[in-house]
C-alpha positions in Angstrom: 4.9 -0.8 -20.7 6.4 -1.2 -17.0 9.9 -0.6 -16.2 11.9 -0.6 -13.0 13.6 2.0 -12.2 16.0 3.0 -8.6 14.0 5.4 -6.9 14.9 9.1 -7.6 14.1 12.3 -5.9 13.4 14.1 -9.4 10.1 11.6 -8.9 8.9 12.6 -5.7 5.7 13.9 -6.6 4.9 10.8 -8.7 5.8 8.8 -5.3 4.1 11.1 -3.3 1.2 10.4 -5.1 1.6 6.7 -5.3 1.6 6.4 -1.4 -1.9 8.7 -1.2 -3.2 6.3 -3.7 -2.3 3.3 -1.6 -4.3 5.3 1.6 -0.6 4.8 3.5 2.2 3.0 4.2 -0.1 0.0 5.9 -1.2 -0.8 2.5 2.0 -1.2 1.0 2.3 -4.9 1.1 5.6 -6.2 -0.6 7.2 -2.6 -0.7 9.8 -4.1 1.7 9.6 -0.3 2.8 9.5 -1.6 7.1 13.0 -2.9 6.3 14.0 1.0 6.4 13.7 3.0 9.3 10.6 4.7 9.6 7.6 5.0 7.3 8.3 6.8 3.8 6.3 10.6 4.5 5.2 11.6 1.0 7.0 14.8 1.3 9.9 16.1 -1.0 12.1 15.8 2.2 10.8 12.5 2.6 11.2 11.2 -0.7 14.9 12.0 0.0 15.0 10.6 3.1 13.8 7.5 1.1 15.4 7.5 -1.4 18.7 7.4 0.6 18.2 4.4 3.0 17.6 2.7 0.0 21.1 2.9 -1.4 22.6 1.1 1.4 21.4 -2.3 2.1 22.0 -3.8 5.5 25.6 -5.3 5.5 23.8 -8.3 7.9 21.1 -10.5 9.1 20.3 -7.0 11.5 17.5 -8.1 14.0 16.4 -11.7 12.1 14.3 -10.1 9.0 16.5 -7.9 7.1 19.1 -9.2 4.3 21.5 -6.9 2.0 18.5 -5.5 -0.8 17.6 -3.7 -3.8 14.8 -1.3 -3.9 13.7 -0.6 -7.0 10.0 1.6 -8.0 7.5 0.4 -10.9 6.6 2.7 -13.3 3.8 3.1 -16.3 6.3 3.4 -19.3 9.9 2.8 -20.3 11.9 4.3 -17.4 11.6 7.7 -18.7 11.8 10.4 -16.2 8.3 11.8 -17.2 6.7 8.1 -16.5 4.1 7.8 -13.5 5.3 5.3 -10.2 3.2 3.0 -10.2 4.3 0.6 -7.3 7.3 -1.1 -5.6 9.5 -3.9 -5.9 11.8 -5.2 -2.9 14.5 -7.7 -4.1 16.4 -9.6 -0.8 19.7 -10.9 -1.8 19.4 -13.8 0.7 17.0 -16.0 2.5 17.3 -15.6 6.5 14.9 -18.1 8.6 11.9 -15.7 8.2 11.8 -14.8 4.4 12.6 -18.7 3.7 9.0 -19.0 5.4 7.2 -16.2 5.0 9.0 -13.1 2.9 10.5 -14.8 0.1 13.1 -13.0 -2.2 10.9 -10.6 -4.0 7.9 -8.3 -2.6 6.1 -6.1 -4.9 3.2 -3.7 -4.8 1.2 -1.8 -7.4 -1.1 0.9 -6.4 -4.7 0.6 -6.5 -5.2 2.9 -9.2 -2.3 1.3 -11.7 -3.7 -2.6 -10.8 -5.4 -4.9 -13.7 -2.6 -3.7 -16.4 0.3 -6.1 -16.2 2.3 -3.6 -14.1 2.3 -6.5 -11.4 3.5 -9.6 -13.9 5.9 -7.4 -15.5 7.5 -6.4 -12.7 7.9 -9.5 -11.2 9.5 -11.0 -14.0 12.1 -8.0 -14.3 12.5 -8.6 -10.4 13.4 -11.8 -11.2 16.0 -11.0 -14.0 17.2 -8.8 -11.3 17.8 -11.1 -9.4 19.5 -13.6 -11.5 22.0 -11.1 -12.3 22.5 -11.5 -8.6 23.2 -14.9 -9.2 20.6 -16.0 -7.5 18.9 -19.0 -9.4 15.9 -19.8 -7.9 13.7 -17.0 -6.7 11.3 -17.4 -3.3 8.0 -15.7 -3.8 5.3 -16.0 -1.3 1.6 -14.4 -1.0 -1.1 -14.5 1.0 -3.4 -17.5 1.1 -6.2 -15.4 -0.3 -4.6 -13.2 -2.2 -6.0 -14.5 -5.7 -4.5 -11.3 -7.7 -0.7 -11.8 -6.7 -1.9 -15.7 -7.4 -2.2 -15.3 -10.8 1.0 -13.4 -10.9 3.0 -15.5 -9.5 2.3 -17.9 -11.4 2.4 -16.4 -14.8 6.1 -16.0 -13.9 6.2 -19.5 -13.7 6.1 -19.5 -9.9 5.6 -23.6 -9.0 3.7 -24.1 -5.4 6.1 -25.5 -2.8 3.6 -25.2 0.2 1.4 -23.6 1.7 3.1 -22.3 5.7 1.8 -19.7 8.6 -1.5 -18.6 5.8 1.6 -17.8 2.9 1.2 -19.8 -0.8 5.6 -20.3 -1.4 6.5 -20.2 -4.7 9.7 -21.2 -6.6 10.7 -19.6 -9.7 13.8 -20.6 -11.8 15.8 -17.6 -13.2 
């Protein structure tokens, strides 16, 4: 199973871990984690530091790429405390003139370790029940040209090709 789950100190060491596995923070496409400031430090201290500026989302468009946002982390299992992180999931409220072409509303990431099990398709879809909660109906999701993996994922969630802009496949997906 995958759940998403609002990241959590009592986790740390599963996140810790999760960032090792993805060899950094440059790895962590979709994590939305340079919408914070600074790079996450797999630390105890750092997951709290984390953990923290993800429970206030930015109040406005701040310097042309950040929106109000949920942060949310993947896991292996139900949501259970004991359950492994697996990855991350960024959910923007809004579109400003960059995610409209590039970001999208949802960016995701799975570690390399936790890929090729559903943990990616899952989570999108519960991203995107996330986000019609919001009210938002229509969800943006973009990768990369080339990125055959997120692809597939995309459009397993019944992601429909807009266009292709700047190297990034845009995808709509009704919610």
């Amino acid at each position: 199973m995958t759940a998403l789950v609002a990241p959590d100190t009592a986790r740390w060491e599963s996140w810790a871990a999760m960032i090792r596995d993805f060899g950094g923070t440059t790895e962590m496409h979709g994590s939305g984690h340079w919408f914070l400031e600074g790079d996450p430090v797999p630390t105890a201290e750092g997951c709290a530091a984390y953990v923290l500026m993800t429970e206030v989302t930015a109040p406005a468009d701040l310097d042309g790429t950040r929106v109000p946002s949920s942060y949310f982390w993947i896991t292996d299992g139900t949501g259970a405390p004991d359950d492994e992180v697996a990855g991350f999931l960024h959910l923007r409220h809004g579109l400003n003139d960059f995610l409209l072409e590039e970001g999208g509303h949802i960016g995701y990431s799975v570690k390399p370790s936790a890929r090729r099990r559903g943990h990616a398709t899952e989570a999108l879809r519960l991203g995107v029940v996330e986000a019609a909660r919001l009210g938002i109906e229509r969800v943006l999701v973009t990768c990369d040209e080339d990125n055959d993996a997120s692809r597939r994922t995309i459009e397993a969630n019944g992601g429909e090709l807009e266009d292709v802009r700047n190297g990034k496949r845009r995808y709509w997906i009704v919610s």
